[in-house]
Steps between C-alpha positions, in 0.01 A plus 500: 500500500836507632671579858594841323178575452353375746715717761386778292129411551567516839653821461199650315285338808689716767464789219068467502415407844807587715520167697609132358305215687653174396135298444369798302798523270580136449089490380544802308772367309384135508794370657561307896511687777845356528622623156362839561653503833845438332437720265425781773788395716722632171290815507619519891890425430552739244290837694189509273272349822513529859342202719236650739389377847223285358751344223336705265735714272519867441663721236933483572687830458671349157141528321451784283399800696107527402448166653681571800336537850521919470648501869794315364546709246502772750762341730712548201447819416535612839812344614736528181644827595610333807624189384714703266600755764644196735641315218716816399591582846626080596605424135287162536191392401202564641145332516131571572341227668131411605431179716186268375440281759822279626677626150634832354475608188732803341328740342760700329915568532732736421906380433799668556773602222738196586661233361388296726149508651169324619261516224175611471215259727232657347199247458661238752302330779765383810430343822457800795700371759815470252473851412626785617225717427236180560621504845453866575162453413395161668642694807224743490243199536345425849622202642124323374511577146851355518390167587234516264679546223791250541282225679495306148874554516694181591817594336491878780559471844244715645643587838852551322334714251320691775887579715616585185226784416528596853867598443380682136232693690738627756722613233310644278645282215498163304856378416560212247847361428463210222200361647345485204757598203869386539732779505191767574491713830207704533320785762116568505315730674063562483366783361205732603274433178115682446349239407636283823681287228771260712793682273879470571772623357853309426853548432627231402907441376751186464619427824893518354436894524192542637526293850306555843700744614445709162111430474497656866700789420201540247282514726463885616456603083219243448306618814592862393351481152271264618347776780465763253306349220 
């Protein structure tokens, strides 16, 4: 059996039971942990997995909808009239976000009519704290659960990254100006969700055209739509 078809076993794994432990799918397909781990790491990169709190992995939003966590699927459904509304009134593009642990993931986008524009994130895991919307949402976090989640973290100063959320929190907004992407500035803010999903949404644009200034102007029609969905 090949890697092809091996990621696809993993695939059809996720499919049946809904959850990918490493162990159980390297036995399963008679391969190493280590192999299997790879293998699930490519599953990770390219949206069809999300990494859970106990390393396990769950259905990503890039798998085919009937193996997709239905709340996901929801989030989609819900918030694509919105992401649409802001991206016509800004003329950028525009993401939905959820956080899984010290990551986001994007869970859909919707891009402008321009020549030139961000593309679609949809199925791609960043670090929180270099993203706009990421940082909206670690801002919501008490102070504990903070330090919880970065304490593996050696590469995140934790008492930076906590002055840093205190600033978001004040303002209501996460800001990101090529922290992550050259040449990307980008404006988050959270979202009220039913399920008590951590969701934020994003406009994002290239920072020749779409600079601070411009992201903030953006501000009052993201919270607008935002507010009335």
């Amino acid at each position: 059996m090949g890697a092809a078809e091996r990621v696809r076993s993993l695939m059809e794994i996720l499919r049946r039971d809904r959850v990918l432990h490493i162990n159980a799918a390297a036995r399963e397909l008679g391969v190493a942990p280590s192999t299997a781990h790879r293998l699930a790491q490519t599953l990770l990169l390219r949206g069809y997995a999300v990494q859970r709190p106990d390393r396990s992995y769950g259905p990503g939003p890039m798998l085919p909808p009937d193996s997709v966590d239905t709340v996901w699927t929801r989030l989609r459904s819900h918030w694509r009239p919105a992401l649409e509304a802001i991206s016509g009134a800004t003329a950028e593009t525009v993401h939905l976000i959820v956080r899984d642990g010290d990551s986001v993931v994007f869970l859909d986008s919707v891009l402008p009519k321009r020549a030139l524009e961000v593309g679609s994130r949809a199925g791609i895991r960043m670090p929180a704290e270099r993203n706009s919307g990421g940082k909206a949402l670690l801002a919501r976090l008490p102070t504990a659960s903070m330090q919880s989640l970065y304490a593996g973290r050696h590469d995140v100063g934790t008492d930076a990254l906590q002055e840093s959320l205190a600033a978001v929190r004040r303002r209501g907004f996460g800001i990101s100006v090529a922290e992550y992407e050259r040449g990307i500035t980008a404006i988050g803010v959270p979202v009220r969700d039913a399920d008590l999903v951590p969701v934020a949404i994003a406009v994002s644009g290239p920072s020749l055209r779409f600079d601070r200034s411009r992201a903030v102007a953006a501000l009052p029609v993201l919270q607008r739509v935002v507010e009335q969905a």
